[in-house]
C-alpha positions as CSV (number, residue, x, y, z in Angstrom):
1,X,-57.3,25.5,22.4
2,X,-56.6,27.5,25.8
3,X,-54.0,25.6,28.3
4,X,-54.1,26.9,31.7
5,X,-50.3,27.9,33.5
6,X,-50.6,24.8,35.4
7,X,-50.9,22.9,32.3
8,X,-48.1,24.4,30.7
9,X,-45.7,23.9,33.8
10,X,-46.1,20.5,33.4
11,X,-44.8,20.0,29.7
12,X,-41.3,20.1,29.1
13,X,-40.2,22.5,31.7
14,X,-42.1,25.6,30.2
15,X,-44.0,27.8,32.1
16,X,-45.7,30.5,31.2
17,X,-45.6,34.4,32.6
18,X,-47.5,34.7,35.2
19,X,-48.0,37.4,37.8
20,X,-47.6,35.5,40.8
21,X,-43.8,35.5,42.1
22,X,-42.8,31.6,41.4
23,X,-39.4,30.2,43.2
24,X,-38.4,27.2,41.6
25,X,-36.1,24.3,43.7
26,X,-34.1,24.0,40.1
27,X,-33.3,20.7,39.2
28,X,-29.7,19.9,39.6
29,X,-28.3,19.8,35.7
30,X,-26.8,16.9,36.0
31,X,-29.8,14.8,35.8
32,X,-30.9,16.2,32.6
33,X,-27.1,15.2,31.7
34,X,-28.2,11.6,32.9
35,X,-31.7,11.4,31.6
36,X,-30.2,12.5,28.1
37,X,-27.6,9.9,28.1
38,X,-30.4,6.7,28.8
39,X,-32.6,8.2,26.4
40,X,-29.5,8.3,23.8
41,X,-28.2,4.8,24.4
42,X,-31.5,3.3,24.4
43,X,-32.6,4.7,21.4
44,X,-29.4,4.1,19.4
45,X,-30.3,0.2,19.9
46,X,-33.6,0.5,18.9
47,X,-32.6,2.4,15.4
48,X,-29.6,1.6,14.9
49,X,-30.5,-1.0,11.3
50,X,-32.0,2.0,10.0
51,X,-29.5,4.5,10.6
52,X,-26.8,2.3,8.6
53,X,-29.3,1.9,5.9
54,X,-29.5,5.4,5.9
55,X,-26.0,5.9,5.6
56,X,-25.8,3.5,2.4
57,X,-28.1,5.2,0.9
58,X,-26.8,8.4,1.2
59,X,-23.2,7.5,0.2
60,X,-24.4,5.6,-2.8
61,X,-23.8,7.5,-6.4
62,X,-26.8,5.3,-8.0
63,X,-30.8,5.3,-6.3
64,X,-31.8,2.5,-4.8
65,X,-34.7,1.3,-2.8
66,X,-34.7,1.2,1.1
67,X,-35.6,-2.6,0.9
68,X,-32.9,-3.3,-1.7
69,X,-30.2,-2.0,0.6
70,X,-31.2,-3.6,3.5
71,X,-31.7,-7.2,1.7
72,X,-28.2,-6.4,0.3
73,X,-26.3,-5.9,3.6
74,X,-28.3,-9.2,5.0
75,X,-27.1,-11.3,1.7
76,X,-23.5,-9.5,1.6
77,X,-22.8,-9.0,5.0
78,X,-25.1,-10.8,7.7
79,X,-28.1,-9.8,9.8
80,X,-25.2,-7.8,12.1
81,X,-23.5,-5.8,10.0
82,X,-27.0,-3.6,10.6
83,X,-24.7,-2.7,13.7
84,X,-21.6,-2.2,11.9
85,X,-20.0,0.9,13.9
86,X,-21.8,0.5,16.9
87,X,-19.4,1.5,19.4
88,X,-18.9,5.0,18.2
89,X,-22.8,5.4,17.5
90,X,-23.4,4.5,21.0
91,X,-20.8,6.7,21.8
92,X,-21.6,9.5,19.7
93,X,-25.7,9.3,20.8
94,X,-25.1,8.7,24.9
95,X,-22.5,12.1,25.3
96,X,-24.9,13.9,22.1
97,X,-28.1,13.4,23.9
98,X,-26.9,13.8,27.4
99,X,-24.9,17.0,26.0
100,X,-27.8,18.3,24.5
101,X,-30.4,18.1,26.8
102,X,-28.0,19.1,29.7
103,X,-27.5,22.4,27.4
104,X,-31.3,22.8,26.8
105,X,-32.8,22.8,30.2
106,X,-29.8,25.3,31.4
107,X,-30.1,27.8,28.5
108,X,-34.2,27.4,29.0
109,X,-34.1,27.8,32.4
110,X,-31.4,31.0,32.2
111,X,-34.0,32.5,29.1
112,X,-37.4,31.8,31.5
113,X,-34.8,33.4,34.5
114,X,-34.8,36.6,32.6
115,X,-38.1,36.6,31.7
116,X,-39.2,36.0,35.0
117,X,-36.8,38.7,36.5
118,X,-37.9,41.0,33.5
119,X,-34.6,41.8,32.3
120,X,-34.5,43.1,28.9
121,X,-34.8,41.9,26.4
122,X,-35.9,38.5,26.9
123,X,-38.8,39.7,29.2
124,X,-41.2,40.0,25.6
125,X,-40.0,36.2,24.2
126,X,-42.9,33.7,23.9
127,X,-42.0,30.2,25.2
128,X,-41.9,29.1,21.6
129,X,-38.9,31.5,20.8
130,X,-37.0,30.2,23.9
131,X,-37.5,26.4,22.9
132,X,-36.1,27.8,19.7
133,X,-33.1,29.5,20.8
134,X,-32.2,26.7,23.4
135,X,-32.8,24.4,21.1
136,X,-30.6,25.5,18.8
137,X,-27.9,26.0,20.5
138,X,-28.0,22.8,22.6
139,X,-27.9,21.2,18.8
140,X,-24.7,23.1,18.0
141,X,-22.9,22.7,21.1
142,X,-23.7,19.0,21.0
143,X,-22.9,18.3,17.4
144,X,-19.4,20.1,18.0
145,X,-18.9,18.0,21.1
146,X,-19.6,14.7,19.5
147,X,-18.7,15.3,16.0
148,X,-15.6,12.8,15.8
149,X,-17.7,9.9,16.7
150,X,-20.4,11.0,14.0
151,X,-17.2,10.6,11.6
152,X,-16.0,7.4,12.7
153,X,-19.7,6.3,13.0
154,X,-20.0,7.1,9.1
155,X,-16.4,5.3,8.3
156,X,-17.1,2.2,9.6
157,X,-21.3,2.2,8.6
158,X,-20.2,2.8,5.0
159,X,-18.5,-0.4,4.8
160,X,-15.6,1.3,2.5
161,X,-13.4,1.9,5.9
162,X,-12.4,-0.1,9.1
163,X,-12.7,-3.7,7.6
164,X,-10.8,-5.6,9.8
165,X,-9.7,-2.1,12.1
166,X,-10.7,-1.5,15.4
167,X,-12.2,2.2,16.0
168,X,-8.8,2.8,17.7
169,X,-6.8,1.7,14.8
170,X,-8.4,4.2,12.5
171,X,-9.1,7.1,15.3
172,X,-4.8,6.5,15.0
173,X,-5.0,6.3,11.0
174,X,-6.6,9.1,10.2
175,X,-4.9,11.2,13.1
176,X,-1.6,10.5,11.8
177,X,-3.0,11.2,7.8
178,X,-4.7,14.4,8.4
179,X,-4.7,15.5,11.8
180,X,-7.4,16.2,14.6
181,X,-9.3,18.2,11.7
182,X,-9.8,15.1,9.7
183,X,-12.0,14.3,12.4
184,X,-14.2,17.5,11.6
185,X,-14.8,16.6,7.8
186,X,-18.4,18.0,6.8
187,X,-18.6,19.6,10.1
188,X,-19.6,22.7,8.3
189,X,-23.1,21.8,7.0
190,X,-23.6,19.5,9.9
191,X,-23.2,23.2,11.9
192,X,-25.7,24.6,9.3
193,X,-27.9,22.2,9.3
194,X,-28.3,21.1,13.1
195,X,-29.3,24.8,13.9
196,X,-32.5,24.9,12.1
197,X,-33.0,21.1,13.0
198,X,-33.2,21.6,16.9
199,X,-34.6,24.4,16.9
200,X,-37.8,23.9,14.9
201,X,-37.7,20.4,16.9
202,X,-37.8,21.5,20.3
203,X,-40.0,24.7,19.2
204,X,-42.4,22.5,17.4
205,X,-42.2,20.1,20.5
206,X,-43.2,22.8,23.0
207,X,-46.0,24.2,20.7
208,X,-47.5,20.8,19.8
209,X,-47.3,20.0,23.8
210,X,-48.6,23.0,24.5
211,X,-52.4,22.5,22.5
212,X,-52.5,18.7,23.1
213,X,-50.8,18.2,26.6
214,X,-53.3,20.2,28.9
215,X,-54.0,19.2,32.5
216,X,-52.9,15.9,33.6
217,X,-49.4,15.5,32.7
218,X,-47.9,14.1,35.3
219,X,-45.5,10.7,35.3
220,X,-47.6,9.1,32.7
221,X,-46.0,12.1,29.9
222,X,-43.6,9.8,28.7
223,X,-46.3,8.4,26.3
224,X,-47.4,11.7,25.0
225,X,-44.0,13.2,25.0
226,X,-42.9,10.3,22.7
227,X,-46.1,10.8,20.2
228,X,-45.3,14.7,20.3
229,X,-41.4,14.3,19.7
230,X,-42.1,11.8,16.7
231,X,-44.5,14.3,15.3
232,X,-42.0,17.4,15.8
233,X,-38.9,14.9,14.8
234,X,-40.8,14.4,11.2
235,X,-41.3,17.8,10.8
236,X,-37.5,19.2,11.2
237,X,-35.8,16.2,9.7
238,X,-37.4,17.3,6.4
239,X,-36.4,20.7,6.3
240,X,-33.2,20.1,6.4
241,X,-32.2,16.8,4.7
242,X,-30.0,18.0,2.1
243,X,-27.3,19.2,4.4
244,X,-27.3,15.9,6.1
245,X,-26.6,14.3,2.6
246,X,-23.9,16.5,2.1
247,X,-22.1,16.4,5.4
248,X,-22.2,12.6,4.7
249,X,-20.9,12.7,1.2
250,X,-17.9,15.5,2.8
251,X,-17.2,12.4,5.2
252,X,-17.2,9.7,2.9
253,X,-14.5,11.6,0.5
254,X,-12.1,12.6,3.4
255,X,-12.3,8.8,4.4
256,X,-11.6,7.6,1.1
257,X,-9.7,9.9,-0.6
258,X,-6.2,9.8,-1.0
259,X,-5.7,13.8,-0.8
260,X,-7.1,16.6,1.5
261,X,-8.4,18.7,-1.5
262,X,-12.2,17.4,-0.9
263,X,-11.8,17.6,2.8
264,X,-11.4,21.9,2.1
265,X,-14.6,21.8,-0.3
266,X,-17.0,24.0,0.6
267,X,-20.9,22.4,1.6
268,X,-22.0,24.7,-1.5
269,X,-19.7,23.0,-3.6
270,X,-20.4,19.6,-3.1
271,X,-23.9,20.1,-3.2
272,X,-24.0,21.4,-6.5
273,X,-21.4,18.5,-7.9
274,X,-24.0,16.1,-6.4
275,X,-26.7,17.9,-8.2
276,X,-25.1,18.3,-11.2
277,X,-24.0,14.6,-11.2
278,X,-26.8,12.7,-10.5
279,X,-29.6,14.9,-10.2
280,X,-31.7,17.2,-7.6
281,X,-32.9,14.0,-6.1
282,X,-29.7,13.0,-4.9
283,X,-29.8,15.0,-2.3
284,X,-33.0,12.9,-0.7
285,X,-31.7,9.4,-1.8
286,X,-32.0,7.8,1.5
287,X,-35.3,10.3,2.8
288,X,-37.4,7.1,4.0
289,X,-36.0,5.3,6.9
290,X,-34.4,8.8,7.9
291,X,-37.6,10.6,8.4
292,X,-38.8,7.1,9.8
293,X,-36.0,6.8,12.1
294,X,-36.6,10.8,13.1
295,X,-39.8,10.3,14.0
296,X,-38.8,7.1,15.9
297,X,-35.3,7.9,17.7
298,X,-36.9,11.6,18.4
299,X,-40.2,10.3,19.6
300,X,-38.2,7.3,22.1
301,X,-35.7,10.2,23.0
302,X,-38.3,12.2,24.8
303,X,-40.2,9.2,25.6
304,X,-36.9,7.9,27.2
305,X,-35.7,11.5,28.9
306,X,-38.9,12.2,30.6
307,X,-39.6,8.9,31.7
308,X,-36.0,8.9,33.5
309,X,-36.2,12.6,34.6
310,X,-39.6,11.9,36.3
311,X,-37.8,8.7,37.8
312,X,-34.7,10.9,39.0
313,X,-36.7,13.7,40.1
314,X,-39.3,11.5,42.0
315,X,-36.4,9.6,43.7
316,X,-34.6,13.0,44.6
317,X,-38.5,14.3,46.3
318,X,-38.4,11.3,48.7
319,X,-35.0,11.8,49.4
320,X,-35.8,15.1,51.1
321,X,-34.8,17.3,47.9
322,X,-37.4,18.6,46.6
323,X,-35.9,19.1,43.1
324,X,-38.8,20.5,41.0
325,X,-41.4,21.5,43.5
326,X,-43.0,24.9,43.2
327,X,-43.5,27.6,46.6
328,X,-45.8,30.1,46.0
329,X,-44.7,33.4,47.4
330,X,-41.2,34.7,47.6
């Protein structure tokens, strides 16, 4: 299905080549920074029951059912242990989203620069490849940024670490144990993993947006933008799933162990222990509410950004700035 330029220069800041000279009043970053960090703390609310679920399931050595874990942590625990190492989640989704998306539109907008400028080489990438690229590198620069919360987040969702600790008391604990790199356990195949992840997402995002969106998307995106994100969120989750387990099962051992010797194994090597301990479906035990809460946290996190970049952006045209306005003619 054809989509005209103007089309596409509404979707997620794309824009296709065109021969028509373009100058763009650029969006200052720092309101992607901001729209990131409202989409990330609103959707870490929203999701936050099933990403402890998640977590459980994942760390458990036997299977289980999705229901059975979550009656067990309501009988064991009460209804708000669901939000059991909140603080750093928030934390760790606020500075990842806002790092991320702050990342993306710069690196987009430098790639769609060159293009537009016709410097080589970038002057022959299809949109697609850039949402790729930018993608994939906002993922890694935002997952190295925010990885000690993801850690502490784990620690305390497991429910084998910080009973009765604050996240202070055991940021101090495991500092004085092993260091500022026992904060990084399992960064590896999070690294590995979080590469392919954004990038198909924000790839698939822009191609899926770019057949379905069409004319008309003005303010009222957000709704589409949150069907499309679910869609692509769904997609890359489950392409990359098994690195997630084992980044988890990488920080559950450096948490709980008494020794640093699991800390140094290699992704490869806990990944076939798992699988040679309790089977090739170990490495999905948990699958459900993660592709679930995928589809929903990356379907509200669009929903969320554009809905408060349109706000931002609006608020910054009356104010005189015209921040996203197009001039033809340069």
């Amino acid at each position: 299905m054809g989509v005209s330029v103007a089309g596409r220069q509404k979707k997620f800041g794309h824009r296709e080549p065109s021969t028509k000279k373009v100058a763009i009043k650029r969006v200052p970053p720092y309101v992607d920074v901001v729209a990131g960090g409202v989409s990330g703390l609103a959707v870490r609310l929203i999701t936050a029951p099933l990403d402890l679920v998640k977590i459980r399931l994942q760390l458990s050595p036997t299977a289980t059912s999705t229901l059975s874990t979550a009656r067990t942590v309501i009988k064991n625990e009460g209804i708000f242990a669901f939000f059991k190492g909140n603080l750093a989640a928030t934390y760790l989704w606020v500075t990842y989203a806002a790092v991320q998306f702050g990342v993306y539109r710069g690196l987009q907008g430098w790639l769609e620069d060159c293009d537009t400028e016709s410097y080589f080489p970038y002057r022959s990438l299809p949109p697609s490849t850039i949402a790729f690229i930018a993608g994939a590198s906002a993922g890694l620069t935002a997952t190295l940024a925010t990885y000690p919360f993801d850690y502490i987040r784990t620690a305390f969702a497991s429910n084998k670490q910080g009973a009765g600790q604050s996240i202070f008391g055991f940021m101090k604990g495991t500092y004085m144990r092993r260091g500022v790199g026992g904060f990084y356990a399992g960064v590896l195949p999070a690294c590995y993993s979080i590469v392919p992840l954004m990038g198909l997402n924000f790839m698939a995002y822009d191609v899926l947006m770019g057949y379905i969106g069409g004319e008309g998307m003005g303010k009222s995106s957000a709704l589409l933008a949150g069907t499309v994100g679910a869609l692509s969120g769904g997609v890359s989750k489950l392409s990359v799933y098994p690195m997630d387990t084992v980044k988890k099962r990488l920080q559950k051992h450096a948490f709980t162990s008494a020794s640093v010797s699991f800390v140094r194994m290699s992704p490869l090597k806990c990944g076939m222990s798992i699988v040679r301990d309790e089977g090739a479906k170990a490495l999905y035990r948990g699958l459900a509410p993660t592709v679930v809460k995928s589809m929903v946290g990356t379907g509200l996190t669009f929903a969320f950004y554009n809905a408060t970049r349109n706000v931002l952006v609006e608020a910054g045209g009356e104010a005189g700035l015209g921040w996203g306005e197009e001039e033809e003619g340069r």
